[in-house]
N, C-alpha and C positions, 0 to 999 in steps of 0.2 A: 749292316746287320749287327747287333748288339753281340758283346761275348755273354756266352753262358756258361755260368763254373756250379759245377754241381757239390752241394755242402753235405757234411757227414757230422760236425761238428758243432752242437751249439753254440761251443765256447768260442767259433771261431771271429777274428777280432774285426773282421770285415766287414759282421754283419750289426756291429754296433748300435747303428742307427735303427734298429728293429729291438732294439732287446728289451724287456720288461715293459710291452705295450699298456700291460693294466695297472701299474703304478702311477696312478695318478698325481701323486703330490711329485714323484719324480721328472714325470713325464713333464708338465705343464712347465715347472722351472727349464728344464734341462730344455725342449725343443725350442724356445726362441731365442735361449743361448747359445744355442747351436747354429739355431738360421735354419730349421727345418720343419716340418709334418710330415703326418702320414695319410696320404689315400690310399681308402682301402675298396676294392672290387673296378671292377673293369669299368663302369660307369665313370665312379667317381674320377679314376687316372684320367680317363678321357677326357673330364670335365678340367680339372688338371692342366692337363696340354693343349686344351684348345684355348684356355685362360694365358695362354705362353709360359707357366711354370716350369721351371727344369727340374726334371729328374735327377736326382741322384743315386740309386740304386733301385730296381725291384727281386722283389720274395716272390717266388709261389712254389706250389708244390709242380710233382709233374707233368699232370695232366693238363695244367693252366700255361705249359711252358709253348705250345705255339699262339695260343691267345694273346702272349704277353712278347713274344716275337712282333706278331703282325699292330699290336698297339706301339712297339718302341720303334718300329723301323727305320724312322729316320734319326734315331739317335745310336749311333755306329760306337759311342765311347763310354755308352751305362752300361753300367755291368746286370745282368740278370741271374740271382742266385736261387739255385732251384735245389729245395729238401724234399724229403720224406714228410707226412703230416704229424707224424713223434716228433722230429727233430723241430719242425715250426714249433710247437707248441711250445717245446722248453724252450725255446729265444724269443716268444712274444709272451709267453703269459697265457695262452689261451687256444683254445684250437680255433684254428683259421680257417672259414666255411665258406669264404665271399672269394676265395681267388687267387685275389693278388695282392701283395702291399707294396707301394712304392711311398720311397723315401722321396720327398718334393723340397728344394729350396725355397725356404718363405719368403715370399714377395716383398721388397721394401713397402711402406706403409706411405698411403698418397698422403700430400699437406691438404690439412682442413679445409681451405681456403677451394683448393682445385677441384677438391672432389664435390664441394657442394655446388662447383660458379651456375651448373645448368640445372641442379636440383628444383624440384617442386615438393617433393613428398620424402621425405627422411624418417627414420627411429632412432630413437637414444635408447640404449639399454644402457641400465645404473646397478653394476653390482649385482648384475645375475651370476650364482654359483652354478646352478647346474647346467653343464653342457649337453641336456639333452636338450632344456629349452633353449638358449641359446642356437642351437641347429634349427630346432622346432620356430622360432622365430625367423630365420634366415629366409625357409625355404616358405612361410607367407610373402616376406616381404617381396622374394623371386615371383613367387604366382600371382600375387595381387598389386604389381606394378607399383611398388614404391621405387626410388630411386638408389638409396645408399644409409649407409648406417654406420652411427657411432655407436664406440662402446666407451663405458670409463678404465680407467687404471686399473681397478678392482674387478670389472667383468671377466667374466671366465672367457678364456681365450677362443674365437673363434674356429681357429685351425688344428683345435685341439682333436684328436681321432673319431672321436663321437661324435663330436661337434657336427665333423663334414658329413659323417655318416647319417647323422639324422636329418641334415638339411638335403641329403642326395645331389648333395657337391654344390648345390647354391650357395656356397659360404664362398665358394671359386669363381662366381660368377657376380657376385652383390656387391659394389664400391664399397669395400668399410675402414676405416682409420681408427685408431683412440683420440680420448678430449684431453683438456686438461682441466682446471678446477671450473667449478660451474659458475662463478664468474666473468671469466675466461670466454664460457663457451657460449654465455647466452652475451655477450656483450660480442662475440661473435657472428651468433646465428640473427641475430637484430638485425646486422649493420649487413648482411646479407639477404635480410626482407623477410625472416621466418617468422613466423607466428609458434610460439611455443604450447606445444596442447601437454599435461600433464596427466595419464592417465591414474586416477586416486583417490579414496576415498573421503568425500568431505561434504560437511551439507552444504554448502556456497557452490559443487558442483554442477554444470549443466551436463545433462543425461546425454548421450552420445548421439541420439536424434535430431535432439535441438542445438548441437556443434552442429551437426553434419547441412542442418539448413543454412548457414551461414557461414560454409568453412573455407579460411582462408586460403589466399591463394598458394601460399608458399608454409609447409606446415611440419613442423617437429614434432613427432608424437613421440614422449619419453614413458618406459615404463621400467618398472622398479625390484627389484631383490623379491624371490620368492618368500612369502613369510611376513616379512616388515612392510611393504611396498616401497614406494620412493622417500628418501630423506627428506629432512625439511629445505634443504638448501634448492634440492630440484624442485618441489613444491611452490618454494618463492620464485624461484626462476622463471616462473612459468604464466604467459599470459594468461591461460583458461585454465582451470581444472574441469577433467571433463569423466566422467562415470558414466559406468555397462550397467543400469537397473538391472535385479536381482530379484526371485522373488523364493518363495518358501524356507527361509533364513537362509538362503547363500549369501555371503555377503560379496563374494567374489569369483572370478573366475582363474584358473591356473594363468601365468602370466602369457605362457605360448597362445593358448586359445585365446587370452583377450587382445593380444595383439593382430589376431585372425580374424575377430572378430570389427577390430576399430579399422582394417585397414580394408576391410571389405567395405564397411558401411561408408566408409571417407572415399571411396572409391571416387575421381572424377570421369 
């Protein structure tokens, strides 16, 4: 049975790894410095642990304290810190309505090579900022059967709070690595049998119907930074350019939904 220490404290130093959850610019550097994330609500931990993450600490207030009993059971050495819903608030930033937050040891990061040997269906995300898509991305790739996903240097971190939150913990569940430059990656994904589709706007592009009649076996779907779309360097990388016709001047679709949209149509 886990110990439970009951907190009065915000300042107290134990709960470090919780504190100032809505600072972003902090948050993002500071947690894979650290070696950590955060799930948040009883799902997400579960998704969590059954992924083999270890825990390092959980928060919740008190009512959540045998919830969060019967979720840690088998781990006798996490500690489980239980406040009042004032004192949560001043050590995360925010009032906390989902539950629980547990502190999670971040996973080492598979080699490119492993994560792809059995792949058929992958995404590259390039320098997505927002971690809502980024989750909103995830949790297609989880329901509509792709296999695994890269992100660049630059993509907003998967593991980031919102991140898992909006994927409904498929960020815990979806093979994902980082690349390294896109010479690199596509002189990789080649030599592994992908077929590079570039989701972006061009007139040389074929419409996402007429990919999907002839869609390769093995297949990268990359898609791009909200705002700008993909650089020119994933552009050139890319065997196909492939476009989501549009019609009454949209020229585009938000990148989550077009990624929802390409992985359904490419469905095998």
């Amino acid at each position: 049975m886990p110990v439970v220490h009951r907190v009065n404290d915000a300042l107290d130093q134990r709960l470090s790894d919780f504190s100032a959850l809505t600072d972003v610019e902090l948050r993002k550097v500071r947690e894979p410095e650290e070696g950590l994330y955060i799930a948040e609500s009883r799902k997400v931990i579960r998704r969590a642990l059954d992924a083999g993450h270890r825990p390092r600490s959980v928060l919740c207030p008190p009512d959540w304290l045998d919830s969060c009993l019967d979720l840690l059971n088998a781990y006798e050495d996490v500690p489980i810190f239980v406040a009042e819903s004032e004192i949560l608030e001043q050590i995360t930033g925010y009032h906390v309505h989902r539950g629980a937050l547990a502190a999670m040891q971040r996973p080492t990061l598979s080699d490119f090579r492993d994560l792809l040997r059995d792949a058929s269906t992958i995404v590259i995300l390039e320098d997505i900022v927002d971690h809502t898509n980024v989750g909103a991305i995830f949790r297609s790739v989880a329901a509509l059967g792709a296999d695994a996903v890269l992100v660049t240097p630059s993509c907003a971190d998967p593991l980031y709070r919102r991140s898992v939150r909006v994927s409904m913990g498929t960020v815990l569940q979806v093979p994902w690595t980082r690349t390294a430059g896109w010479a690199q990656t596509r002189d990789d994904l080649h030599a592994l049998g992908f077929h590079i589709a570039a989701l972006a706007l061009s007139e040389q592009a074929l419409t996402l119907d007429e990919f999907a009649h002839n869609r390769p076996q093995k297949l990268a779907l990359v898609f791009g930074t909200e705002g700008d779309g993909l650089s020119a360097a994933a552009v050139n990388a890319a065997d196909t350019v492939v476009t989501i016709p549009m019609h009454f001047g949209v020229d585009s679709l938000n990148v989550a939904a077009a990624s929802a949209v390409a992985l359904y149509t490419l469905k095998r």
